[in-house]
Residue frames as a rotation matrix with the C-alpha (Angstrom) as fourth column:
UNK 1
-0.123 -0.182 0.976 57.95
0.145 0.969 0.199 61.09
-0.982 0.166 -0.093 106.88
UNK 2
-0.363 0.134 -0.922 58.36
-0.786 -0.576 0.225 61.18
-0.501 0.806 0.315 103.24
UNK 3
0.158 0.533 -0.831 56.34
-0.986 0.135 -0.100 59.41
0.058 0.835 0.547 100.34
UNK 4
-0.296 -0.454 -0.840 58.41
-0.589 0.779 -0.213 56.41
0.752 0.432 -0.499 100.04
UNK 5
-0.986 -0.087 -0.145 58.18
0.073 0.552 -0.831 55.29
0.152 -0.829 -0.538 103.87
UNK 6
-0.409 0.829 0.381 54.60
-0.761 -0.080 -0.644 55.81
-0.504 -0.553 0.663 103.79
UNK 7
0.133 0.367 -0.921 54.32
-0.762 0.631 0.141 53.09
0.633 0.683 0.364 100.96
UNK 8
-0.556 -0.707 -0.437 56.54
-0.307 0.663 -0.683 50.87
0.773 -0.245 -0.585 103.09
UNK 9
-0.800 0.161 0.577 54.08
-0.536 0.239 -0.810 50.53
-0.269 -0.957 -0.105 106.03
UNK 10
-0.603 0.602 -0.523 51.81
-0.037 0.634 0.772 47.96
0.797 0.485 -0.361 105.98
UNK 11
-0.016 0.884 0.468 48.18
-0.844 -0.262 0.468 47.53
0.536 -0.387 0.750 108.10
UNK 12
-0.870 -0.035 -0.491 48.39
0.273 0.795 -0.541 44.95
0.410 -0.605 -0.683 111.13
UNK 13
-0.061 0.871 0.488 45.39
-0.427 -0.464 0.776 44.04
0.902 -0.161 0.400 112.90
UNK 14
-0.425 -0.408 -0.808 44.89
0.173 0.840 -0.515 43.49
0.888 -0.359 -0.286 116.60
UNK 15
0.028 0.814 -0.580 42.62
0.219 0.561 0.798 42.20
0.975 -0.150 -0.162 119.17
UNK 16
-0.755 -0.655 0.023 42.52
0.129 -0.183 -0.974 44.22
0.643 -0.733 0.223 122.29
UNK 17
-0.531 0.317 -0.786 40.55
0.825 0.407 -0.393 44.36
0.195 -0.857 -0.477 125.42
UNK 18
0.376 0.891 -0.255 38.21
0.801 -0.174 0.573 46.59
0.466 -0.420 -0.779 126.48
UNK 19
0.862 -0.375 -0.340 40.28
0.183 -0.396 0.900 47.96
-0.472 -0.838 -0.273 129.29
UNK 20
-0.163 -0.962 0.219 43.71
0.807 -0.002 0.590 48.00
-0.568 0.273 0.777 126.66
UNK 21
-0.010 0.054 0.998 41.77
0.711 -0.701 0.045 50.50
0.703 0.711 -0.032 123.91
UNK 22
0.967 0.245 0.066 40.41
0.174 -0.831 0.528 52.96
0.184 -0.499 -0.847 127.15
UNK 23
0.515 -0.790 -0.332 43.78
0.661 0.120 0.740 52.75
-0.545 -0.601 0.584 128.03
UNK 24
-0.494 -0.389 0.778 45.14
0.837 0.030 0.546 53.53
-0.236 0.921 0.311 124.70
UNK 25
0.428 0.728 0.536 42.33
0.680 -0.650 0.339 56.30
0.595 0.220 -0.773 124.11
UNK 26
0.933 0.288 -0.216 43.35
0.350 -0.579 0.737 58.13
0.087 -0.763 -0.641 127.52
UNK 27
-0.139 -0.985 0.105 47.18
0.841 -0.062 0.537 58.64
-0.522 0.163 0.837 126.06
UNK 28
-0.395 -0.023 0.918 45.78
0.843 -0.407 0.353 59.75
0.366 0.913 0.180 123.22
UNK 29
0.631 0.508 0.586 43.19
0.350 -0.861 0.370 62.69
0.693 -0.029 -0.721 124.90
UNK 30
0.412 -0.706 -0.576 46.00
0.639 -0.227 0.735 62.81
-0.649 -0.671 0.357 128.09
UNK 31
-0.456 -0.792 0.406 48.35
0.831 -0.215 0.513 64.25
-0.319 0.571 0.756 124.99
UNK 32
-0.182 0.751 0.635 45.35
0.874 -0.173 0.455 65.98
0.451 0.638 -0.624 123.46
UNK 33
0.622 0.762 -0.182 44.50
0.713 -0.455 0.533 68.03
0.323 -0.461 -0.826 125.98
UNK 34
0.738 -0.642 0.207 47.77
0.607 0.766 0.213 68.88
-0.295 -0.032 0.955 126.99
UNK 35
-0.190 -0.978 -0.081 49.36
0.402 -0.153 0.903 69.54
-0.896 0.139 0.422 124.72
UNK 36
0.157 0.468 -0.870 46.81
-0.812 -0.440 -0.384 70.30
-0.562 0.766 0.311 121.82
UNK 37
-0.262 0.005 -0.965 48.18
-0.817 0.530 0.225 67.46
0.513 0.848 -0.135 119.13
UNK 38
0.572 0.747 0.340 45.97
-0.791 0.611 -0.013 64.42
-0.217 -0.262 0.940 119.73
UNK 39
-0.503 -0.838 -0.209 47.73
-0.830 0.402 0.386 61.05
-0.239 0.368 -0.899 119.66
UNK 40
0.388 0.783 -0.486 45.89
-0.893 0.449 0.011 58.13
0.227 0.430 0.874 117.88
UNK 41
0.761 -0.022 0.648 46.27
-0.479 0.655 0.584 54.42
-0.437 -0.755 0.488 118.64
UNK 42
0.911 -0.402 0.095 48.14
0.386 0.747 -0.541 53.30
0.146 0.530 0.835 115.82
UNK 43
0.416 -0.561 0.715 50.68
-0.621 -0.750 -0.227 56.64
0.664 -0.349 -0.661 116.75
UNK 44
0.492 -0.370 0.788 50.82
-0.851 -0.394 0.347 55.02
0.182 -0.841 -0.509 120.08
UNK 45
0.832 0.333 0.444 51.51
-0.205 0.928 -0.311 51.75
-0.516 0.168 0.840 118.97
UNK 46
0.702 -0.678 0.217 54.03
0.143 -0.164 -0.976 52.64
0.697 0.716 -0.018 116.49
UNK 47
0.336 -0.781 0.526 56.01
-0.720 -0.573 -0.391 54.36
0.607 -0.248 -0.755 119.06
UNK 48
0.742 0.088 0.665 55.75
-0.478 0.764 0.432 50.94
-0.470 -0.639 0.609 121.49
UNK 49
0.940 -0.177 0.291 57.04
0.318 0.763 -0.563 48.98
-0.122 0.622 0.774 118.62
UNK 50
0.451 -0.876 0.170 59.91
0.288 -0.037 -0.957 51.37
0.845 0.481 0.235 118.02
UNK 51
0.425 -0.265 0.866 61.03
-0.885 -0.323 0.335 51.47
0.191 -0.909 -0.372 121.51
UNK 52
0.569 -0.352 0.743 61.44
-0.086 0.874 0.479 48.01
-0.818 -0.336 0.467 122.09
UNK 53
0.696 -0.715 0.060 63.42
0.465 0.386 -0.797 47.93
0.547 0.583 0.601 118.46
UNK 54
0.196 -0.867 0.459 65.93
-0.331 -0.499 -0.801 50.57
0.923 0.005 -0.385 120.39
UNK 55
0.219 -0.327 0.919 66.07
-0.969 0.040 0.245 49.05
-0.117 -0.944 -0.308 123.11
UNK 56
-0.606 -0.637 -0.477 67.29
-0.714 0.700 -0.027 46.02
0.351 0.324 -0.878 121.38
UNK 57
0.040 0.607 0.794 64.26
-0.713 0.574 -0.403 43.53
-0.700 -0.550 0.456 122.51
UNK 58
-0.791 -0.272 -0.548 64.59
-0.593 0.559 0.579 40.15
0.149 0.783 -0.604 120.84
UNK 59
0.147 0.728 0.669 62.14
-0.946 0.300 -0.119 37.29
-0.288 -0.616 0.733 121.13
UNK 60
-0.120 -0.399 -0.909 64.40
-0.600 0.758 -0.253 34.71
0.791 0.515 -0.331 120.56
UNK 61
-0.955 0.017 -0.295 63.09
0.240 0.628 -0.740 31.76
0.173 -0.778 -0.604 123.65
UNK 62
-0.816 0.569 0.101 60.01
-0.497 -0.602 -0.625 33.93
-0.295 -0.560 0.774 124.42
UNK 63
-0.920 0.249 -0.303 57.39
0.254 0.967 0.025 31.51
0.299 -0.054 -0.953 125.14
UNK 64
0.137 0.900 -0.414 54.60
0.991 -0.129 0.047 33.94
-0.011 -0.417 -0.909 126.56
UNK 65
0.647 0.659 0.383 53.06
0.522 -0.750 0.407 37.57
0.555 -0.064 -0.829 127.10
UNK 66
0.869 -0.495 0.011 55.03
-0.196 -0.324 0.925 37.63
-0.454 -0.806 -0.379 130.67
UNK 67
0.200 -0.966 -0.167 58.28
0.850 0.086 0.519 36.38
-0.487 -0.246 0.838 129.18
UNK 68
-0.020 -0.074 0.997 57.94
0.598 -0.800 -0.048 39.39
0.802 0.595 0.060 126.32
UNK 69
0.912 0.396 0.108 56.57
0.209 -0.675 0.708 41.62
0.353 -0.623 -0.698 129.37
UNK 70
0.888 -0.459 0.033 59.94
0.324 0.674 0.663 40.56
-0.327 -0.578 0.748 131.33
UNK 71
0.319 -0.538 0.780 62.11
0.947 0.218 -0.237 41.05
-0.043 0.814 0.579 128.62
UNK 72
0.383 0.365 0.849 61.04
0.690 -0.724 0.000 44.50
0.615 0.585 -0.529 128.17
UNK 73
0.954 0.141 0.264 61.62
-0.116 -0.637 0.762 45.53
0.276 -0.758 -0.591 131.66
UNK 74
0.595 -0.804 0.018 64.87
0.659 0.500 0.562 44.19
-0.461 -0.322 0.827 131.50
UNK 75
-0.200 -0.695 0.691 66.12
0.964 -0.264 0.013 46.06
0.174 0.669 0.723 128.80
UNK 76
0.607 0.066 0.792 65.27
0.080 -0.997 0.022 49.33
0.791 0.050 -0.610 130.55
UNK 77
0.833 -0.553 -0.025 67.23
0.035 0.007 0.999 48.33
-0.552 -0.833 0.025 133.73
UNK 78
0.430 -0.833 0.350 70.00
0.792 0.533 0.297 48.01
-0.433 0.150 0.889 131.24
């Protein structure tokens, strides 16, 4: 990533469970171990975020968690 696109990113915060970080932790040492390069939450996050942009998720109607959830699986069946 060069200079410029690291200016461009800006710091979101957000409020997960308990059970969502261990989750989120055990990617990260799963990868670690592995594979040797350690993935971090915001890493794993990032990559969430740019999946669902390629996979064209919208959230025009989306009214809840489950319809986003929904959504998501759809656009892999497609």
């Amino acid at each position: 990533m060069n200079a410029q696109a690291k200016k461009l990113k800006q710091k979101v915060v957000a409020f997960l469970n308990r059970q969502e970080i261990d989750f989120l932790d055990k990617l990260g040492n799963d990868a670690w171990f592995s594979t040797g390069m350690k993935l971090s939450r915001t890493q794993i996050i990032e990559a969430l975020v740019n999946l669902m942009m390629e996979l064209g998720v919208k959230g025009e109607g989306v009214d809840s968690k489950e319809e986003l959830k929904q959504r998501i699986i759809k656009a892999f069946e497609e």
